[in-house]
C-alpha positions in Angstrom: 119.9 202.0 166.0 120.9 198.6 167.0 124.2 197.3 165.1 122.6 194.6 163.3 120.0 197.1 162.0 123.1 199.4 161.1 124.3 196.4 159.3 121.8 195.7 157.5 121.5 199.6 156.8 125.0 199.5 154.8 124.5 196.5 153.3 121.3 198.1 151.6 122.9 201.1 150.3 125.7 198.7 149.4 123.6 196.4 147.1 121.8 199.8 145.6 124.7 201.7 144.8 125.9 198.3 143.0 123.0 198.2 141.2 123.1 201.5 140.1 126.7 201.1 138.6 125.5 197.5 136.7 127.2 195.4 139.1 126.3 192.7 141.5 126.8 192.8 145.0 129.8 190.4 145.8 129.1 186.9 147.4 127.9 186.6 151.3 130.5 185.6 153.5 130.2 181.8 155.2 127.8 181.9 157.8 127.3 179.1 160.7 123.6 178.8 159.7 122.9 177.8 163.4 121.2 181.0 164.7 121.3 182.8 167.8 117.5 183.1 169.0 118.0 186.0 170.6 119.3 188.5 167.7 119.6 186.4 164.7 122.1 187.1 162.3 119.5 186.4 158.9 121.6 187.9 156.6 122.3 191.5 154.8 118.3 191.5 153.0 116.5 190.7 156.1 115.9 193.8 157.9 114.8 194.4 161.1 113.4 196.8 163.5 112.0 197.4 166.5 109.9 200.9 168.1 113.1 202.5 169.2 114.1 202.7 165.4 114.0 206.4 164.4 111.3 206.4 161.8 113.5 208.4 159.3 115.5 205.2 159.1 113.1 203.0 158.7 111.1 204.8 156.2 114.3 205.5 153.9 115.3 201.7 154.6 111.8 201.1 152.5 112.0 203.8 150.5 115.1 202.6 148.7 114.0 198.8 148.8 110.9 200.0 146.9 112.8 202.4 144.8 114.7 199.5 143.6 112.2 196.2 143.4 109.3 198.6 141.8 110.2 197.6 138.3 112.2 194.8 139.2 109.8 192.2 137.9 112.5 189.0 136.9 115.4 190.1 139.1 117.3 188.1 141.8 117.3 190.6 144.4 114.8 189.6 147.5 114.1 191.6 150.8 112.4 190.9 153.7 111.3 193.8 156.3 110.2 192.4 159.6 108.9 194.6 162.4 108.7 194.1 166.5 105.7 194.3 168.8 105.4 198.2 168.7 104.2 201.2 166.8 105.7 202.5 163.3 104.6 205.2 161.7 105.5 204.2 158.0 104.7 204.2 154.4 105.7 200.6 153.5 105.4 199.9 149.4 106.2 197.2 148.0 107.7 196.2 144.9 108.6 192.7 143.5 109.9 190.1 145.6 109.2 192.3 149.2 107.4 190.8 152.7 106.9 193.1 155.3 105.6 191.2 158.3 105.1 191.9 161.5 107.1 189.6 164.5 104.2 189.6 167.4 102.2 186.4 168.6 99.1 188.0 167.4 98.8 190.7 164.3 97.6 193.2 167.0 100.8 193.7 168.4 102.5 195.0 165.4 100.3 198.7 164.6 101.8 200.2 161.2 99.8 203.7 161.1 100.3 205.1 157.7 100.2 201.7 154.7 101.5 199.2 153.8 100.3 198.7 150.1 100.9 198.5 146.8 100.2 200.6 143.8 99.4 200.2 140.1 101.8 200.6 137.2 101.5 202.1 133.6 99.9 201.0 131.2 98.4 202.6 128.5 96.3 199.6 127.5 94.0 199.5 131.0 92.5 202.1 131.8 92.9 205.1 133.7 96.3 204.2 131.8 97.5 201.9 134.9 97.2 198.5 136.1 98.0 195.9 138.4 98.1 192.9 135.9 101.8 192.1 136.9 102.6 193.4 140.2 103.0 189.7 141.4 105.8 187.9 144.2 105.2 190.0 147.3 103.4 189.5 150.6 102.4 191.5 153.9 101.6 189.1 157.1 100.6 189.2 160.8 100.3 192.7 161.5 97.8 195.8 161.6 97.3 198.6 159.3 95.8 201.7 160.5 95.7 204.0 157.1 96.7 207.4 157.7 94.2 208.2 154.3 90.6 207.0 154.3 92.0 203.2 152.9 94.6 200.5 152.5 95.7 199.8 148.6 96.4 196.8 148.0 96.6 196.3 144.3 98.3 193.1 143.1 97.8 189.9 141.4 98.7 186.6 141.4 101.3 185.3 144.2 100.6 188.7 146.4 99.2 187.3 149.2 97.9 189.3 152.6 98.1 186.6 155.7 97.1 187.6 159.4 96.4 191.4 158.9 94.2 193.7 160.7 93.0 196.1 158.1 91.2 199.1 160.4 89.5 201.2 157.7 88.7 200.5 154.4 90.6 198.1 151.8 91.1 198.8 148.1 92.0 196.2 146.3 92.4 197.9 142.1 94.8 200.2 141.4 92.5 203.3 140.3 90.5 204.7 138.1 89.4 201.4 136.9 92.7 200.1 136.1 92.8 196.2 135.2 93.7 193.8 137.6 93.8 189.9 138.3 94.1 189.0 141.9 94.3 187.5 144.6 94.5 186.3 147.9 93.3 186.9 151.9 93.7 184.6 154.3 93.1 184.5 158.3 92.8 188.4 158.1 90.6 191.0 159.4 88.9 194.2 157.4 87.0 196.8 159.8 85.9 198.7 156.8 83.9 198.2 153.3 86.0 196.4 150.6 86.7 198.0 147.6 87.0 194.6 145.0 86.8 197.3 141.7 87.9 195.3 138.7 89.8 192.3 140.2 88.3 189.3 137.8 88.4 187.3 140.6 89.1 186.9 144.4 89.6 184.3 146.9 88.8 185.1 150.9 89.5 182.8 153.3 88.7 182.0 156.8 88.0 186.0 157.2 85.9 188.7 158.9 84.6 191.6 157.2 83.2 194.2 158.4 81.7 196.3 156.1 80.7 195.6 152.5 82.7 194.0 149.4 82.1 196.0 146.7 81.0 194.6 143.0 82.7 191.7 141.8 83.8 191.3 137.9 83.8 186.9 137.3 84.7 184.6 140.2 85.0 185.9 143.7 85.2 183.1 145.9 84.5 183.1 150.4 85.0 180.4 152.0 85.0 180.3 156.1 84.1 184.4 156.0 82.1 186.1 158.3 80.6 189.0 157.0 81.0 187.7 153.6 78.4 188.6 150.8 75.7 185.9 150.5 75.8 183.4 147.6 74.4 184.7 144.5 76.7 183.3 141.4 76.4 184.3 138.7 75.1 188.0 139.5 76.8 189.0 141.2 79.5 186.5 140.9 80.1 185.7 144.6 80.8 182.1 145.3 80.4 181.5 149.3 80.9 178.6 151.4 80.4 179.3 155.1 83.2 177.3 156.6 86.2 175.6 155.1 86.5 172.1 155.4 90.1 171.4 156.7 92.8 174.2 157.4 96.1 174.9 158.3 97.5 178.4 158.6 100.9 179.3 157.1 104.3 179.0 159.5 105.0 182.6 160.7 108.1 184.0 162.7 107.7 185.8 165.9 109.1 187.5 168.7 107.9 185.9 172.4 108.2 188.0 175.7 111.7 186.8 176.2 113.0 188.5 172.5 113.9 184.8 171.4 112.7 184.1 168.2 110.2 181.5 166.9 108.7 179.9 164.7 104.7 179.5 165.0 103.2 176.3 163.5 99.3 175.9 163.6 97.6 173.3 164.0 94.9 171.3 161.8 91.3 172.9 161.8 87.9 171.9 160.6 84.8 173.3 159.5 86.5 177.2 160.1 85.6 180.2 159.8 87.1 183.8 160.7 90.6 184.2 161.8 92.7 182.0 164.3 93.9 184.8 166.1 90.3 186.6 167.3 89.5 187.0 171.2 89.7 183.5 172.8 92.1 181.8 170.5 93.9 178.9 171.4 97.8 179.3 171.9 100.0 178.5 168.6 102.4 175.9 169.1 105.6 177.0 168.0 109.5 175.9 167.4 112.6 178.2 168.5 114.7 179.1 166.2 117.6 177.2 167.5 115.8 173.9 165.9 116.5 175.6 162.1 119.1 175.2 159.9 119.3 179.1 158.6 120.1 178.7 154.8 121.7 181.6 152.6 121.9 181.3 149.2 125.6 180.6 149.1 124.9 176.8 150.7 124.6 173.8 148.4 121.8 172.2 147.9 124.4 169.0 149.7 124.7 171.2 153.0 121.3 172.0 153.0 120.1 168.3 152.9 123.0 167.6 155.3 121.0 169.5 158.5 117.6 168.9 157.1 119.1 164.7 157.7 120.3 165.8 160.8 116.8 167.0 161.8 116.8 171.0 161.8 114.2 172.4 160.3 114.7 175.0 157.4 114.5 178.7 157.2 115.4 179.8 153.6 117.0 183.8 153.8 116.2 185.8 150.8 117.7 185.0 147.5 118.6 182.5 144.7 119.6 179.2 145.0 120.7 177.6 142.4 120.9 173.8 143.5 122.5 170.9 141.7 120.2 168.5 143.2 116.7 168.4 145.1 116.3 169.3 148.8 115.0 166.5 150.5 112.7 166.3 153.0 112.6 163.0 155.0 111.3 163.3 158.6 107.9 163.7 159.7 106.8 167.3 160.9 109.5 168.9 158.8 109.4 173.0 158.4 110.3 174.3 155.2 109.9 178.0 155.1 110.8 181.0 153.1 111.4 184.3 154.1 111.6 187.3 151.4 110.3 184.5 149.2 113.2 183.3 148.0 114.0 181.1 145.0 114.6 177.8 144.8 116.3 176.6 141.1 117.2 173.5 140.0 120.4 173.6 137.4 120.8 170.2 136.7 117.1 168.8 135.5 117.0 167.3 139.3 113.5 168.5 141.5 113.7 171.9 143.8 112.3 170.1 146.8 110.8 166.0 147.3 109.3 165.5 149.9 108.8 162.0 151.4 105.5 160.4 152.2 105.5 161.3 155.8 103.1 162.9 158.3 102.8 166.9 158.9 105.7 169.0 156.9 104.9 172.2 156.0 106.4 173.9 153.1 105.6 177.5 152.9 106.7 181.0 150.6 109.0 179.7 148.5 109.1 180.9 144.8 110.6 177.9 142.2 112.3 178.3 138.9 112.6 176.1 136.3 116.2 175.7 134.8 116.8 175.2 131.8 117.6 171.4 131.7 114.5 170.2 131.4 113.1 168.8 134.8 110.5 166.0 134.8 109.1 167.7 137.9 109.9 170.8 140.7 108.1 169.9 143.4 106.8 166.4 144.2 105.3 165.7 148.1 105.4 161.8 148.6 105.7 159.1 146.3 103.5 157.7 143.4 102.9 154.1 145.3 102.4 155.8 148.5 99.0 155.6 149.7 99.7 156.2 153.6 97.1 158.1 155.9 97.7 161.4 156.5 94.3 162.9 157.9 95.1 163.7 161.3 98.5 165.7 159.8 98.8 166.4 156.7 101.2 168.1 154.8 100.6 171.5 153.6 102.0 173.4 150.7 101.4 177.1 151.4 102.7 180.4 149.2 104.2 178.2 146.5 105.0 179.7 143.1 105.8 178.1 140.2 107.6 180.2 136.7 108.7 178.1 133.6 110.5 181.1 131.8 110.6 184.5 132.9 113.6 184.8 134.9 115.4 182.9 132.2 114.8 180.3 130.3 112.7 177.0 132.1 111.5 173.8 131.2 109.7 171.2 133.3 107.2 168.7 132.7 105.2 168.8 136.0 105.4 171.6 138.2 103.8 170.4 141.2 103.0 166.6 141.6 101.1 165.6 144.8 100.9 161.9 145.7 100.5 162.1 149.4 96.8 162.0 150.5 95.4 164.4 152.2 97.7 167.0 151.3 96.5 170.9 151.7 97.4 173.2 148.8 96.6 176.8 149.7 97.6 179.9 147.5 99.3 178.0 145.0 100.2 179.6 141.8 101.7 177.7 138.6 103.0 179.4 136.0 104.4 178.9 132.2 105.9 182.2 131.8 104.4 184.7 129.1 106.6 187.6 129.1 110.0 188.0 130.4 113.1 185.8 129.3 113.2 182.7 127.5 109.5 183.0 126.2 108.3 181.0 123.1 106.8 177.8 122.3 109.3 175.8 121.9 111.9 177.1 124.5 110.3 177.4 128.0 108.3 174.3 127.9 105.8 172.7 130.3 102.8 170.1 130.3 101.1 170.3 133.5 101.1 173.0 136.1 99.3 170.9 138.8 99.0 167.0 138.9 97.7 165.4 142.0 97.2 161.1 142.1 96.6 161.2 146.1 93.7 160.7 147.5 91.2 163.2 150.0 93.6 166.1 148.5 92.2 169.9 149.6 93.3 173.3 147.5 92.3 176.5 148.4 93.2 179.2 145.6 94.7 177.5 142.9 95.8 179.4 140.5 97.6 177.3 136.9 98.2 179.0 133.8 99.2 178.9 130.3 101.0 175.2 130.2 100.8 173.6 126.9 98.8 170.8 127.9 96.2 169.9 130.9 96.9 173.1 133.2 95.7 170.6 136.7 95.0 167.0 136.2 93.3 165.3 139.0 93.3 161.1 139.3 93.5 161.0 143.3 89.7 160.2 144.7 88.2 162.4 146.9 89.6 165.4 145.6 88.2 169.7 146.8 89.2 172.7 145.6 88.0 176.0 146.1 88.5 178.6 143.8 90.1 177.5 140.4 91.8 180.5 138.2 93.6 179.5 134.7 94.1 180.9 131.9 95.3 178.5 128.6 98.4 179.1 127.0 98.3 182.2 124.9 101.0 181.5 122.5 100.2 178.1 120.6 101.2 178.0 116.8 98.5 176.2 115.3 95.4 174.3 116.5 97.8 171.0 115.3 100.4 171.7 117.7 97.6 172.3 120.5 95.7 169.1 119.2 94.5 166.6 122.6 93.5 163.2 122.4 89.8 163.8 123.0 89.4 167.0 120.3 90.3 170.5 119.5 92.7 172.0 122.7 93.6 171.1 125.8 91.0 171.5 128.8 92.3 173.9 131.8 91.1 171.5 134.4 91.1 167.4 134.3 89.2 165.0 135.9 90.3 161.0 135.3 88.1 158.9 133.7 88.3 156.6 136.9 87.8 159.1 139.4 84.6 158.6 141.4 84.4 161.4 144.1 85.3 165.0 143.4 84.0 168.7 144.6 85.3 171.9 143.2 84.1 175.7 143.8 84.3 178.9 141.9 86.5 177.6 138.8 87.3 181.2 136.3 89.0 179.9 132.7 90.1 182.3 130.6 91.6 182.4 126.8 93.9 184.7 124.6 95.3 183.2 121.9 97.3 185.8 120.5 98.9 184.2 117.3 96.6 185.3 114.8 95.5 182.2 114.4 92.3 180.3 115.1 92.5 178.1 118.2 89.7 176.1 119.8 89.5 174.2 123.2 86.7 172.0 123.5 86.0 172.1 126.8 87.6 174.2 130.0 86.7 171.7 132.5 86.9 167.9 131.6 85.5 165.0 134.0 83.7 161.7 134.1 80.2 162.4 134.3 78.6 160.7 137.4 77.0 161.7 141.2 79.8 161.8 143.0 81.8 164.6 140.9 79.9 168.0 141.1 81.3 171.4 140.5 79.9 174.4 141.5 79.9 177.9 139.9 82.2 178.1 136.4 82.8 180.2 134.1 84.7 180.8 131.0 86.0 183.5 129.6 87.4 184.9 126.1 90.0 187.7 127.2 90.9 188.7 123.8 93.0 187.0 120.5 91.7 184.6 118.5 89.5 181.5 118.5 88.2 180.6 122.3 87.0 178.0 124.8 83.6 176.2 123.1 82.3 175.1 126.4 82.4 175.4 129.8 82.5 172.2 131.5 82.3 168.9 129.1 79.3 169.3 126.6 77.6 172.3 129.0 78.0 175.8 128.3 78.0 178.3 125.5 81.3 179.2 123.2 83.0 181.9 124.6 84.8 183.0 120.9 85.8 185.2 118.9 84.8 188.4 120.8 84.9 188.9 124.7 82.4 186.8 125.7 81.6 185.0 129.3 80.0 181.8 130.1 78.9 180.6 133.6 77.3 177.4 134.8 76.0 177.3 138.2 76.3 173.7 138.4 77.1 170.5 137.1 76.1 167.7 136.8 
């Protein structure tokens, strides 16, 4: 065992015994935050290994991470386990708020033979009396899963996402015996075997190779760049495929090079993709050491922070909560931003999380941000609303970004996510007015828009917005894609008056401008539960100006369950969807 591994070891059984008494662990002492490349100091919940680990150790290092984030669902604590080129013979599962990743150039150089997954929890409403409805905030990337059983479970939700892994054998994605479940996400990733889809509503793959068969499909499972993928054939079975995906970036990733100093890869722009990055005859990633990062901790200031992000470092946020009293600011073209343990970023003061100037090629990835409650006119904006600079050739991106108004505590916010920049790539993005957990009601964790984007040749791949109280996405930039669209409306409105638009009964999910000339969107899944008792209508899920250039493709809507429902699928197309569980899909429009 290595001493920072030891470390890391009692600081674990630290923070659990804490826990286990009703007390929080006591404050991090100061740190330099610029790292040593070679063995990194990241901090007591990053945890590290390498082959020479006993496996005992590492295996009771997950055990009790697990044992304590299983149920964890609006807690503070964050962990992330990270694994060097080698073989580990593990059962890694993960509960709230956990990435396990693997620290190789390529995912092949990290072999986990046992699983890395993630299991269902009760609930006597699904059935098979367990679900995976709300096992949510935790990731696995860049390395290979051999399963020791005949599969790989990998039952989540929303904000779970699987990045460069190598899945030999068979994937599951439900949690059993039918179980209910509302995923998901795959990206740059590998299956050898059949994938099991079960009763995930719906699915986004992206630039992918499988190699056996996806299995079934329940409303809106979206491919886009996969080989191997199942032809298109919405609405029966409900598979949405486009063969490549226009314009691409893959997520930053940490790794390991053949000197042990640490990096940070960054990949570059791609077009018309499809299959993973990282197959025989890739290209080599460009990457940044680690010296070049500020390393945050949750005990620096949001002024410290914007202190060495001014200086030029780039930024690697340690797991954790931090509560910031202004916005970061990002200024300078090409500017990292990453998370690691998917850490929280939460404004206290009604200020943004994170602006980020109109500049070329910053990449903000895995972060998690919290509304506060001072309300916040927005949490994360990328460039400026009179900025109309071109970004084609490097764009930003905005990668594993999460969004919750309530839940941990009470949130408000007006915007979650404003986009202004053109040619900015969303990917895995999920918005989210909270609808259990703390500070839930109507009137106290409030929120208009999930998603508004006003620049222009904007791309989103797997946007998930739900349960705001007004427009979920609104959409005035020209040009505009996205593939795969998931939303349900808010469940918890208090009368069809307090619900009431400006165009009729509701609020759509997803809104086109009036002035808006040139749009595209795939695979778009909206869903409604009003669970008042009380009758509410939408008029419309989908709302846009009716004209050549903006086309959708494969809809549908959905009633869940409650009362009232959504009377038509995209403006006056479509059949009501109320009253009883009900589904409506359009193939096309106009």
């Amino acid at each position: 065992m290595t001493p920072r591994t030891r470390r890391h070891l009692l600081a674990l059984a630290t923070t659990v015994s804490l826990a286990a008494a009703g007390l929080a662990p006591a404050p991090a002492l100061a740190h330099p935050g610029h790292p040593d490349d070679r063995d990194p100091d990241l901090g007591p919940y990053v945890h590290v290994y390498d082959p020479s680990t006993p496996t005992a150790e590492i295996q009771s290092t997950l055990d009790a991470i697990f044992t304590k984030q299983e149920r964890n669902e609006m807690g503070t604590d964050r962990h992330a386990v990270l694994f060097k080129p080698g073989r580990y013979d593990v059962d890694a599962k993960l509960g709230y708020y956990t990435t396990v990743a693997g620290l190789g150039r390529s995912p092949e150089d990290v072999e986990i033979y046992g699983a890395v997954r993630v299991i269902g929890q009760p609930d006597p409403n699904s059935p098979g009396g367990i679900s995976a409805l709300t096992n949510f905030w935790r990731s696995a990337e860049n390395l290979s899963v051999s399963p020791s059983d005949w599969s790989n479970q990998w039952a989540v939700s929303q904000a779970s996402p699987m990045r460069r892994v190598h899945v030999r054998g068979t994937l599951w994605l439900e949690p059993g015996n039918g179980g209910y479940s509302s995923g998901g996400y795959i990206a740059d990733s590998k299956v050898d075997g059949i994938t099991i889809n079960g009763s995930q509503q719906q699915w986004l793959t992206r630039d992918s190779e499988l190699g056996g068969e996806w299995t079934n499909g329940v409303w809106n499972q979206v491919f886009s760049g996969v080989t191997g993928a199942p032809a298109q054939s919405f609405p029966d079975p409900p598979y949405t495929t486009l063969p490549t995906s226009p314009v691409t970036r893959e997520k930053p990733y940490l790794f390991v090079d053949g000197n042990d100093r640490w990096r940070v890869a960054v990949p570059g722009l791609r077009r018309d993709t499809a299959g993973t990055t990282w197959a025989a005859g890739g290209q080599p990633t460009p990457s940044l050491s680690l010296r070049d990062f500020f390393v945050a901790r949750p005990t620096d200031g949001a002024q410290r922070i914007n202190r060495e992000l001014a200086r030029g470092k780039h930024l690697l946020l340690t797991p954790g909560v931090y509560r910031l009293d202004r916005a970061l600011r990002v200024t300078r073209p090409g500017t990292v931003v990453l998370g690691l343990g998917m850490p929280s970023l939460a404004p206290t003061t009604g200020d943004a999380a994170l602006r980020v100037a109109d500049v070329n090629g910053v990449r903000v990835a895995g972060l998690l941000v919290d509304a506060g409650q001072r309300e916040s006119d927005v949490l994360v904006e990328i460039g400026r609303r009179d900025g109309r600079r071109d970004h084609a050739t490097d764009p930003t991106s905005v990668q594993d970004v999460f969004f919750r108004i309530g839940g941990p505590w009470v949130g408000r916010a007006r915007t979650s996510l404003a986009v202004h920049s053109d040619d900015t790539l969303l990917d895995n993005i999920w918005a989210w007015r909270g609808d259990h957990g703390n500070g839930i009601d109507w009137t106290a964790n409030t929120a208009d828009t999930g998603v508004l984007v006003t620049g222009d040749d904007v791309t989103a791949y797997g946007l998930f917005v739900e349960h705001y109280q007004r427009y979920q996405t609104v959409w005035t930039g020209e040009g505009g894609r996205t593939v795969f669209y998931q939303s349900e409306l808010p469940y918890d409105p208090p009368s069809q008056a307090a619900w009431a638009s400006p165009t009729g009964s509701g609020w759509a999910s997803y809104k086109i401008a009036d002035s808006v000339r040139r749009h595209e969107a795939w695979g778009l899944g909206v869903y409604s539960y009003f669970n008042q008792g009380v009758d509410i209508r939408a008029d419309r899920a989908i709302e846009a100006p009716r004209r050549p250039g903006v086309r959708f493709h494969d809809m549908i809507t959905v009633f869940l369950d409650g009362s009232g429902g959504i009377e038509r699928t995209v403006n006056d197309v479509g059949t009501p969807v109320v009253g009883s569980f009900g589904t409506s899909p359009v193939v096309s429009y106009p």
